[in-house]
N, C-alpha and C positions, 0 to 999 in steps of 0.2 A: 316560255319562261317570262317572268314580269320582272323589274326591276320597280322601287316605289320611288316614290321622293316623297320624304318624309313630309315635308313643311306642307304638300297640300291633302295632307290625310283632312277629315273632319273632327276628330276629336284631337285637342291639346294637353299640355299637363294641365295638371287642376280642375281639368273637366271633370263630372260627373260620369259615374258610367250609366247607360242606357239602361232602363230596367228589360227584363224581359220574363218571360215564364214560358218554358220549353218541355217538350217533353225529351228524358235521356236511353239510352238503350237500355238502362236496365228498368224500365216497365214503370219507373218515379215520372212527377213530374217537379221541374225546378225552376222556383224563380229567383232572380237575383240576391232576394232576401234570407235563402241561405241560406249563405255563405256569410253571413254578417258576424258571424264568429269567429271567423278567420282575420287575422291581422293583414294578410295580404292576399290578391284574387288575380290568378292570370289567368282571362280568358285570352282561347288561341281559338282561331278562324283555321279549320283543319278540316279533310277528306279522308276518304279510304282510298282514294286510286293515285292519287298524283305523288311523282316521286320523291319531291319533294318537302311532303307532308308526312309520306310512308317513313323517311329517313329520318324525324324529330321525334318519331313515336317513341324511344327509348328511353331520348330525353325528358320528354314530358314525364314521362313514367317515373322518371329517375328523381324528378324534381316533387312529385305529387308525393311520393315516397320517404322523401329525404326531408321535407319539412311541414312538421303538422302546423304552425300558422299560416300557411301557403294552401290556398285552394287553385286548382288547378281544371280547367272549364274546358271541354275541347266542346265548337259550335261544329257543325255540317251545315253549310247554306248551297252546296252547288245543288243544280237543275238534275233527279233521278231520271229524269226522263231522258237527257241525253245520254246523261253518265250512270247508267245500271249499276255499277261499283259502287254508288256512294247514296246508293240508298239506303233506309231506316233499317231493313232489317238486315243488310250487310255489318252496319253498324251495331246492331243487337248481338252479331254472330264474333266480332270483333273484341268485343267486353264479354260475352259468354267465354270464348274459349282464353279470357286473361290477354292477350296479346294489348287491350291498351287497358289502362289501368286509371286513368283517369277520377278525379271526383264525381267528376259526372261528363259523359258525351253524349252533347244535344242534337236535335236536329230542329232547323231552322226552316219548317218548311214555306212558308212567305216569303223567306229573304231578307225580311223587315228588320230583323236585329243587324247579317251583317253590316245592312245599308244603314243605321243608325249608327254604328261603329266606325264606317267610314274604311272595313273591311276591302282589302283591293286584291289578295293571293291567300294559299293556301303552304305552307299555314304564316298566319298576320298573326302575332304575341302582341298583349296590351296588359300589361301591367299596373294594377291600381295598388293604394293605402288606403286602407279603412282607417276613415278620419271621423271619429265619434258617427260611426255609425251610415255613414257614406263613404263608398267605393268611391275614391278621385285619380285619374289618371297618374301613374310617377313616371312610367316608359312605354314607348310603343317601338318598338323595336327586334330584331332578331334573335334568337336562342343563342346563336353560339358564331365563329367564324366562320367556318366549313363554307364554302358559295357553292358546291353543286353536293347532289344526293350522296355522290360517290367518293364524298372528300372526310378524311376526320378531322373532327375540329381542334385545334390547338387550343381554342380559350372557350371556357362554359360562360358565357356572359349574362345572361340569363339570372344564370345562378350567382353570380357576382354580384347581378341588380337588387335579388330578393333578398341577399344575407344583407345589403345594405341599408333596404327599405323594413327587414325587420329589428335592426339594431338601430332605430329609431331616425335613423340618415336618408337626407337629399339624396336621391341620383341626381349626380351634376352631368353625368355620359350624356355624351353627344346622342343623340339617335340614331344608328345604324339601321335600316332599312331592311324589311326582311326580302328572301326572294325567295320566288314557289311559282306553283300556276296559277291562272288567273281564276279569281270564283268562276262559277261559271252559271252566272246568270238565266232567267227564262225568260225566254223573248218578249221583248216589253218591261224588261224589270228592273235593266240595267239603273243606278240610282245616277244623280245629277253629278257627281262629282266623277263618275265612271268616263275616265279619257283615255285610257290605254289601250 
């Protein structure tokens, strides 16, 4: 289990988000551009095996569900090769049989977008406003309170950030720090900010 600290992620508020173009489980490919229609865009850095990630899938679902200005991005960047689980067509079979419902779930087979996101666990939430037309950071932070898989959560915060950032409001919230497991990089891949 990873714990973060927020202050030495690489992306800030006001950042730009990283472009990318991915392919998703269901057979699209998608790049950042999108989603430009959406008033708000939370990509999450998420897997199929860790328990951690296994235990926001609801969430995610609930949130993708419950607001059409809200695009909602699950990435895949960990390494199939060690982790069988969280491979591309586990993934296919995950959106096939409805269990995640996401706008789209990508898969990051380079690792290049986590490592530009400055992505450290599974699952990492980043929160952007589309600001005439660019996605700029408003939160990078956790879904909800819960600290372990087997916990429920008392507060959806998440969902408190996006009804804030779509009624045209600052998140002023501190940044709560998510926890999960660690990506799980390919040898040699780890990026420069990777210290944990």
């Amino acid at each position: 289990m990873v714990s973060l600290d927020s202050e030495s992620d690489v992306l800030g508020r006001g950042d730009e988000a990283p472009t990318f173009e991915l392919p998703g489980a269901d057979g699209e490919t998608y790049p950042l551009s999108d989603f430009a229609d959406k008033d708000a865009l939370l990509v999450v850095f998420t897997c199929n095996h860790c328990p951690y990630a296994k235990a926001k899938i609801e969430e995610l679902n609930r949130l993708a569900t419950d607001y059409d200005d809200l695009a909602v991005v699950g990435i895949n960047a960990n390494d199939p090769e060690e982790y069988p689980d969280d491979s591309f067509e586990r993934m296919q079979e995950l959106v096939e049989r409805g269990e995640i419902q996401y706008d789209a779930y990508l898969f990051d087979e380079t690792q290049n977008v986590a490592a530009a996101y400055g992505a450290r666990c599974t699952p990492d939430p980043f929160l952007f406003r589309n600001d005439d037309g660019t996605f700029k950071l408003a939160y990078h932070g956790r879904l909800d309170d819960a600290p372990n898989p087997d916990d429920e959560p008392s507060e959806r915060e998440m969902a408190a950030h996006v009804e804030t950032l779509l009624d045209g409001d600052q998140i002023t919230a501190v940044e709560k720090p998510s926890r999960g497991c660690s990506i799980k990089w390919k040898p040699g891949n780890e990026p420069a900010y990777w210290d944990v």
